[in-house]
C-alpha positions as CSV (number, residue, x, y, z in Angstrom):
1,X,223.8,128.2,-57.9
2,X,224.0,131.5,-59.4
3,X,227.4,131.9,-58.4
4,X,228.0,129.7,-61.3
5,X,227.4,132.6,-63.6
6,X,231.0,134.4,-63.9
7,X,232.3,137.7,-64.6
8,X,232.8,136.6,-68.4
9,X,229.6,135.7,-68.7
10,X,228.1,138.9,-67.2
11,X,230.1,140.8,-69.3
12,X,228.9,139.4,-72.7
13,X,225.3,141.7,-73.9
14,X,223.7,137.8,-75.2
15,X,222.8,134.6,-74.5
16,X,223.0,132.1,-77.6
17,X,220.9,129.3,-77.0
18,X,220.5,125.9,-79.5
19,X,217.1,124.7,-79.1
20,X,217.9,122.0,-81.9
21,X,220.7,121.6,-84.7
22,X,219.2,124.4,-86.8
23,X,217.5,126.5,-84.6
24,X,219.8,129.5,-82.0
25,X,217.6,132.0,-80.3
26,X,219.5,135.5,-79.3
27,X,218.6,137.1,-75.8
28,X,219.7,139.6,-73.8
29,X,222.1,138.9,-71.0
30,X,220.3,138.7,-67.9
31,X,219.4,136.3,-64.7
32,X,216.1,136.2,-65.9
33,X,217.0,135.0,-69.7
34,X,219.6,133.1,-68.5
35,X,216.8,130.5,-66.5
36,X,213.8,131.1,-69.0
37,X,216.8,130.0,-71.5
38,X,217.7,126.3,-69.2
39,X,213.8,125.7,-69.5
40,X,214.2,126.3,-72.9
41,X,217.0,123.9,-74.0
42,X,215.5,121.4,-71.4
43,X,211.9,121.7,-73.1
44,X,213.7,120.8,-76.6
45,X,216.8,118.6,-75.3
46,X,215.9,116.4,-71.9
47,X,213.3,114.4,-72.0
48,X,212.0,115.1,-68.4
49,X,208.3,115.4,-67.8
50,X,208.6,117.1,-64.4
51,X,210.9,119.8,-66.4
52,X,208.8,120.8,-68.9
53,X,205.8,120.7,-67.1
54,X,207.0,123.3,-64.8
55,X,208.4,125.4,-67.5
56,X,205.0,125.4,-69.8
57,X,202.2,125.3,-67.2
58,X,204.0,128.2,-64.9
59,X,207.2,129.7,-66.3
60,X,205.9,131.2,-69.2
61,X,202.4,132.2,-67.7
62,X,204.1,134.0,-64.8
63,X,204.3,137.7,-65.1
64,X,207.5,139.5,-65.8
65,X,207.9,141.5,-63.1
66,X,208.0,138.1,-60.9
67,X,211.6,137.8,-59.9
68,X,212.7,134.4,-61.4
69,X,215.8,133.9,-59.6
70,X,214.3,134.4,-55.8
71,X,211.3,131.9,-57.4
72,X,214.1,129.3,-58.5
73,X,215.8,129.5,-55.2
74,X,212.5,129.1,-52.9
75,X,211.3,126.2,-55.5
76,X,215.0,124.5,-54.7
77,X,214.1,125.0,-50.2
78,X,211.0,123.3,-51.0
79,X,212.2,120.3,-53.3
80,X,213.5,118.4,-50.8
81,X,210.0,118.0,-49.2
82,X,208.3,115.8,-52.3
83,X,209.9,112.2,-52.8
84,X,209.0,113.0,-55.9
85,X,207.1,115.3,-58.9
86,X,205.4,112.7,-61.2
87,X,202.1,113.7,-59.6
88,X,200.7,116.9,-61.2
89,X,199.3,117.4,-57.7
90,X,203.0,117.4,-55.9
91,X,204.1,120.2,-58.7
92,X,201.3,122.5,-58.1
93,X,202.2,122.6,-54.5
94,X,205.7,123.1,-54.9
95,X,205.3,126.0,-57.7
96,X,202.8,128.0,-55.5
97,X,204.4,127.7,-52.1
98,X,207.8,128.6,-53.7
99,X,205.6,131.6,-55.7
100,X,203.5,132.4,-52.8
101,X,207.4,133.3,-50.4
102,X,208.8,135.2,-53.7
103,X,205.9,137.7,-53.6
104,X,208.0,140.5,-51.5
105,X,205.0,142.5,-50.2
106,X,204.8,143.2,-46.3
107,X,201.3,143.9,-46.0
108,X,199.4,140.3,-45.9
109,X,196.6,141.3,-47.4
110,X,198.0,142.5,-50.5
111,X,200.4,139.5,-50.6
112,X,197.4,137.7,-50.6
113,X,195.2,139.2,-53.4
114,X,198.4,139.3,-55.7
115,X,199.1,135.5,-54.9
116,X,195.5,134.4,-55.4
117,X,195.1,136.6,-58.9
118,X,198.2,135.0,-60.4
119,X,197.3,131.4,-59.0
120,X,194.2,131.4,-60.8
121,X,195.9,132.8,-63.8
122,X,198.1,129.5,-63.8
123,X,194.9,127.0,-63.8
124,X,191.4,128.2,-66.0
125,X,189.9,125.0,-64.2
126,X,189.5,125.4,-60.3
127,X,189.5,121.3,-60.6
128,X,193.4,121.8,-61.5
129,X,193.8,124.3,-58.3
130,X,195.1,121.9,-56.0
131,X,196.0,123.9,-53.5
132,X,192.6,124.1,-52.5
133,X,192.6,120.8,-50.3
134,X,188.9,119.0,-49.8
135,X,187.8,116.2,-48.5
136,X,184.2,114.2,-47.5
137,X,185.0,114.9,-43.7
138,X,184.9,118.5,-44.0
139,X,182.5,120.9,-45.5
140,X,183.6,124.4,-46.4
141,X,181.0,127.4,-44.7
142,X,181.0,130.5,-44.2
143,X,177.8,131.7,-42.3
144,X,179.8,133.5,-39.8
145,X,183.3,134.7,-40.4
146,X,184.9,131.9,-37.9
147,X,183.4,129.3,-40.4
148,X,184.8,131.4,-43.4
149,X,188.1,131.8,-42.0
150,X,188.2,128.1,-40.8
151,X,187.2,126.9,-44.0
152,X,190.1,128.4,-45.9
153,X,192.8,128.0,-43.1
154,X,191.8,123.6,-42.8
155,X,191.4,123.4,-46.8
156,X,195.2,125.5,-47.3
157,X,196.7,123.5,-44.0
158,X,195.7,119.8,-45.5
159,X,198.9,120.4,-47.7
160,X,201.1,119.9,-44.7
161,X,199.0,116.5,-43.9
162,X,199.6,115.4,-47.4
163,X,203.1,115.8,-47.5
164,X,203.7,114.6,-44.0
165,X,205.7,117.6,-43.2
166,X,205.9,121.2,-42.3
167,X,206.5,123.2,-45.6
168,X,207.6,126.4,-46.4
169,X,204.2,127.3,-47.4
170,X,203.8,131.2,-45.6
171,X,199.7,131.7,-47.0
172,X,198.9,129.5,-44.1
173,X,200.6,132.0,-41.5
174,X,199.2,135.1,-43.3
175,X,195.7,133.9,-43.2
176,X,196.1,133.1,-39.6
177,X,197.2,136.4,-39.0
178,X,193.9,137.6,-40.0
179,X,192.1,135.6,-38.4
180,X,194.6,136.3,-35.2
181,X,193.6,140.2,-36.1
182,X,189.8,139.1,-35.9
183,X,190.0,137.6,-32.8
184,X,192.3,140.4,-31.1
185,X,189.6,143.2,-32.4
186,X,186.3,140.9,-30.9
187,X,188.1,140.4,-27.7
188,X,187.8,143.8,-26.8
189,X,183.9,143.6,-26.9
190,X,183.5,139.9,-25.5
191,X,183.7,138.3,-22.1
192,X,187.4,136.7,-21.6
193,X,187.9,133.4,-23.4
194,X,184.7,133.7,-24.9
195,X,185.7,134.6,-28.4
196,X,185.1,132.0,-30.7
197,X,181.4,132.1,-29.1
198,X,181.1,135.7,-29.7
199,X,182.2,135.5,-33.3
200,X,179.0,132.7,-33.8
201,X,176.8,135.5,-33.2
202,X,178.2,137.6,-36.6
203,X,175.9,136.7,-39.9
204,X,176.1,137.2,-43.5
205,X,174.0,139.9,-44.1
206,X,172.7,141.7,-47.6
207,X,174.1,145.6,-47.2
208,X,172.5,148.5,-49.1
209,X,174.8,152.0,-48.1
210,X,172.5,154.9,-48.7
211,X,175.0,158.0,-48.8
212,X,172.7,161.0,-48.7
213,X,170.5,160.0,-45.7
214,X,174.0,158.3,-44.1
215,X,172.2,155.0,-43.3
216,X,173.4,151.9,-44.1
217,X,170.4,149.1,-44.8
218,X,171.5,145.8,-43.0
219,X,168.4,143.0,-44.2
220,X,166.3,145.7,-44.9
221,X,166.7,147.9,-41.3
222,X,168.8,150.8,-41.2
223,X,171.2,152.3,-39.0
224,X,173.1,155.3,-39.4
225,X,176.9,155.4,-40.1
226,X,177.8,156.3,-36.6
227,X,176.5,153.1,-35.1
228,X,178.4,151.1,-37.3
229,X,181.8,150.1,-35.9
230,X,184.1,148.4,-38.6
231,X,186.5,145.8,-37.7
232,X,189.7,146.8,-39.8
233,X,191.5,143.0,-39.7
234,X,194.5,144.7,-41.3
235,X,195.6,147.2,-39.0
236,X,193.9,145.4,-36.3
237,X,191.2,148.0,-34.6
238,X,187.8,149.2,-34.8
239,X,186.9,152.1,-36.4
240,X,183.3,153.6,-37.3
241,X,181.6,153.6,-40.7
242,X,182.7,156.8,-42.7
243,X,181.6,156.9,-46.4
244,X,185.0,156.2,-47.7
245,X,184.7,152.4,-46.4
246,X,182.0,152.1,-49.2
247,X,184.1,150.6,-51.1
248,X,185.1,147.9,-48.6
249,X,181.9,147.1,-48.5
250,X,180.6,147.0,-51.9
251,X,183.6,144.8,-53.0
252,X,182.6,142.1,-50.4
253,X,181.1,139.1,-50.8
254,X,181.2,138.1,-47.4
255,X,179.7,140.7,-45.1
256,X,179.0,139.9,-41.0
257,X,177.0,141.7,-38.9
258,X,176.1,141.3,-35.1
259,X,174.0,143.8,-32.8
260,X,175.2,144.8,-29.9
261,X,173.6,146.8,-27.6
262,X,172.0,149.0,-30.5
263,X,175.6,149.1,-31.9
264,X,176.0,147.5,-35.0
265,X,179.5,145.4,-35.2
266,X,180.5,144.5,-39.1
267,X,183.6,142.2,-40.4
268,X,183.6,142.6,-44.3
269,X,186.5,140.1,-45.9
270,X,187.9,141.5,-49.2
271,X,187.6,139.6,-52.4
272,X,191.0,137.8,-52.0
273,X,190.1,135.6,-49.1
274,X,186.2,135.1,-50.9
275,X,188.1,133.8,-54.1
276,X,190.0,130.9,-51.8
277,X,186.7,130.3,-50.8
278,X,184.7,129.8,-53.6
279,X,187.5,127.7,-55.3
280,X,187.1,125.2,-51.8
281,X,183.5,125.6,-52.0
282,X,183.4,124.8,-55.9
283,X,185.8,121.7,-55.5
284,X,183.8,120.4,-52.5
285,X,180.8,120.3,-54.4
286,X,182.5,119.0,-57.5
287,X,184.9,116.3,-56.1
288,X,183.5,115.2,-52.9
289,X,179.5,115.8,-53.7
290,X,179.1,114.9,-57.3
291,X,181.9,112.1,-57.9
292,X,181.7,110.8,-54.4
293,X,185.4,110.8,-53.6
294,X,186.9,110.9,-50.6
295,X,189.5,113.2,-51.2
296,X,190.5,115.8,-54.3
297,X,194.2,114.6,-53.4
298,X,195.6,111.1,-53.4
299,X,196.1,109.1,-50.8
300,X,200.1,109.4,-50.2
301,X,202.2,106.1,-51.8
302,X,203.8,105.5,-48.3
303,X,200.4,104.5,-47.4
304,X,199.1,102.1,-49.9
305,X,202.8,100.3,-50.1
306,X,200.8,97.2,-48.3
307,X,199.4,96.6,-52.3
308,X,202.3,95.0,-52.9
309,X,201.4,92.4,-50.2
310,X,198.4,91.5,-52.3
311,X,198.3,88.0,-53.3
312,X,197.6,89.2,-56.7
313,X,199.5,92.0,-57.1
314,X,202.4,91.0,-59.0
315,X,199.9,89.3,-61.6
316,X,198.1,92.6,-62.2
317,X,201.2,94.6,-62.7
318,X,201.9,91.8,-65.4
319,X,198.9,92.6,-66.7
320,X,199.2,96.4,-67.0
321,X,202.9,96.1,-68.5
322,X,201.6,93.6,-70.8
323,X,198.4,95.5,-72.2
324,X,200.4,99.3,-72.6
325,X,203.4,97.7,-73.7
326,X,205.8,99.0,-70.7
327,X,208.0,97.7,-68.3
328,X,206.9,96.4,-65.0
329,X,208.2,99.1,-62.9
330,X,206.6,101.8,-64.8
331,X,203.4,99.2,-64.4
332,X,203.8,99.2,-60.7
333,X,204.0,102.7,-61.0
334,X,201.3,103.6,-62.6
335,X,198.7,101.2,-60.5
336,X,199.8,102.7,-57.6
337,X,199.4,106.3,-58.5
338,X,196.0,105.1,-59.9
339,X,194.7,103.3,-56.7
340,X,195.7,106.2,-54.7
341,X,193.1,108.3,-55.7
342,X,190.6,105.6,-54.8
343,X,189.2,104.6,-51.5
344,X,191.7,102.3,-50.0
345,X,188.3,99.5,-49.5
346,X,188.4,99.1,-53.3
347,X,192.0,98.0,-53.7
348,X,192.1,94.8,-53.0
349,X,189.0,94.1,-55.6
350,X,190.6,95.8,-58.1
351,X,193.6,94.4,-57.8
352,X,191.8,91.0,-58.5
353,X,189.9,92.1,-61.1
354,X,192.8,93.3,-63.1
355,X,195.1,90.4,-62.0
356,X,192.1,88.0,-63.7
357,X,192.4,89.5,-67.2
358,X,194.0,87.4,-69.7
359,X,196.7,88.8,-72.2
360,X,199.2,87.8,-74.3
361,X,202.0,87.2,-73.2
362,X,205.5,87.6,-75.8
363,X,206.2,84.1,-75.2
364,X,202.4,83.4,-76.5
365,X,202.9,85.6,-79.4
366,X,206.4,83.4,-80.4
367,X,204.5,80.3,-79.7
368,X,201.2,81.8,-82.2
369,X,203.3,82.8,-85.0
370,X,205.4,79.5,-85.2
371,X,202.8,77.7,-85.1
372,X,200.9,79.6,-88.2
373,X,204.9,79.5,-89.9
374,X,204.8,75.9,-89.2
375,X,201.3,75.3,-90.7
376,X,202.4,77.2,-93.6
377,X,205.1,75.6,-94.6
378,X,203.2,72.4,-94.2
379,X,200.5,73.9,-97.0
380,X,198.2,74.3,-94.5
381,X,195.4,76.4,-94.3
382,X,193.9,76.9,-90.8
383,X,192.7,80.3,-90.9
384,X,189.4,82.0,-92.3
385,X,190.5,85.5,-94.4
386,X,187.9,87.9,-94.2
387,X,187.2,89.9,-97.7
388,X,188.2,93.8,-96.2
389,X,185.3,95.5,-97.6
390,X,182.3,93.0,-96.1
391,X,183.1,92.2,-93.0
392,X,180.3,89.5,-93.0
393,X,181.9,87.6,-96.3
394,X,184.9,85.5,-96.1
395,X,187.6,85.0,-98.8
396,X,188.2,82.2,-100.3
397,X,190.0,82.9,-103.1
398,X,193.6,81.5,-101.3
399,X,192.0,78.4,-100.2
């Protein structure tokens, strides 16, 4: 693709773009101008939703420093997994897997924490962060860091389910990784295959780091710092509590603790892997709790094709292409992307319902006026005026 940009063109100090007939922006040769300049002219000259979208709810919020051509080109290995990006939901999942794999920093946690900050800066709303996968089988908790974990590693893996395939999509792998790291550290204090069980025993716990006695208050009892052992998930060891991991701990909103034998072992998650939770947590309690939904995603087209088998299916889309004055593909369109967010139980109903509606058709509205032409022309006067400023009073004035 970027081959396409030759020598010449390199060689010139400015891009000329015509947003419109009377309107050329100057900018400075470079990659990056040159694809902020395609959004550009698309924004002004293509009438493509999908385009635009992407361009003005994640282009221009991205930071500079993001390289746009590695984004472009991990957006384009991605692309072929979505059928397509009418659905806001299908765009948001192909912008941040293709934003999460341009973020060039080895160290996972890091890559994490700058993913998640610039995410959130792309959607004010968590209700628009549709990464964050819940559903009504599924409730996110975290009252011991194998809950946590699981909660945010089920919620970021149901976007694989809902696109039916195995995308590009590395956060999964590097929250794994932690929890991998978790599980490597415990397994050196647990009996063999016994992890999972030993990580049930860890609890959130309310921490209070008292640096001139060098205690640390866990629920109010107090140990000293050389009976803490620390599990470091990054580089993937134990290590004891010096006051220099005060920060760790004070940043923390997730903080586990288990006692054993008189040794206190802590797991304290930075704030990266707390955000991805509370965004599930929020959503759960939103989407699932409050509106009683089954999903926040829809239901994938592929399987709610059988409403075309409906009896009255072809009736309602009628009905829809009649009453918003489209055609009836963009009808059938726009009932199936509306029935997929629903519980697959109320289709059928609603199909009905809508199917039952009456409208007028263009062959009633020829038939109407001809008749009212004909009656006029014949001098007669079948219709009652109403006066326009009493709606109760009636006009007889042309009678």
């Amino acid at each position: 693709m970027w081959q396409l940009i030759s020598s010449e063109f390199n060689a010139s100090n400015k891009l000329l773009i015509e947003l419109s007939h009377d309107i050329i922006e100057f900018l400075s040769c470079s990659t990056r101008n040159f694809i902020l300049s395609f959004f550009k002219y698309a924004e002004k000259n293509i009438n493509s939703v999908q385009l635009n979208a992407i361009y003005t709810d994640y282009i221009t919020k991205l930071p500079k420093e993001l390289n746009l051509k590695i984004l472009m080109e991990n957006i384009l290995k991605n692309l072929g997994y979505f059928n397509n990006l009418d659905s806001y939901v299908s765009r948001d999942i192909l912008i941040s897997s293709a934003l999460y794999n341009t973020i060039q920093e080895k160290n996972n946690n890091k890559r994490i924490s700058l993913f998640v900050k610039m995410y959130d800066s792309l959607h004010e709303d968590y209700l628009e962060r549709h990464i964050y996968f819940v559903n009504n089988k599924t409730e996110p908790k975290d009252n011991s860091p194998d809950e946590f974990l699981g909660s945010i590693i089920k919620s970021v893996e149901a976007v694989k389910d809902y696109l039916n395939t195995s995308i590009n999509f590395e956060l999964f792998a590097d929250v794994k990784r932690i929890q991998s790291s978790i599980f490597s550290i415990a397994n050196s204090y647990c009996e063999p295959n016994q992890v999972e069980q030993f990580l049930l025993g860890f609890k959130k716990g309310v921490i209070k780091i008292q640096h001139i006695s060098m205690l640390l208050s866990i629920d109010s009892i107090e140990f000293p710092f050389e009976k803490i052992l620390l599990y470091n998930y990054i580089d993937e060891c134990a290590v004891l509590f010096e006051p220099l991991h005060s920060t760790i701990i004070n940043q923390s909103e997730h903080v586990y603790y288990c006692i054993i034998n008189g040794l206190v072992h802590m797991i304290a998650f930075q704030p990266n892997l707390s955000i991805m939770f509370n965004n599930i947590n929020k959503r759960y309690k939103s989407i699932i709790v409050e509106e009683k939904l089954i999903s926040s995603n829809p239901i994938s087209i592929d399987d709610i094709i059988h409403i075309k088998d409906y009896e009255d299916y072809d009736r309602a889309r009628k009905v829809i292409s009649v009453h918003n004055g489209i055609t009836e593909t963009e009808a059938e369109s726009c009932l199936l992307n509306w029935l997929s967010w629903l519980p697959i139980d109320f289709h059928k109903p609603l199909v009905t319902l809508i199917s039952g509606h009456l409208v007028m058709e263009e062959k009633d509205l020829i038939s109407f006026t001809s008749k009212i032409e004909s009656l006029r022309l014949q001098n007669e006067h079948n219709l009652i005026l109403m006066k326009w400023h009493s709606p109760n009073s009636i006009d007889t004035s042309s009678l």
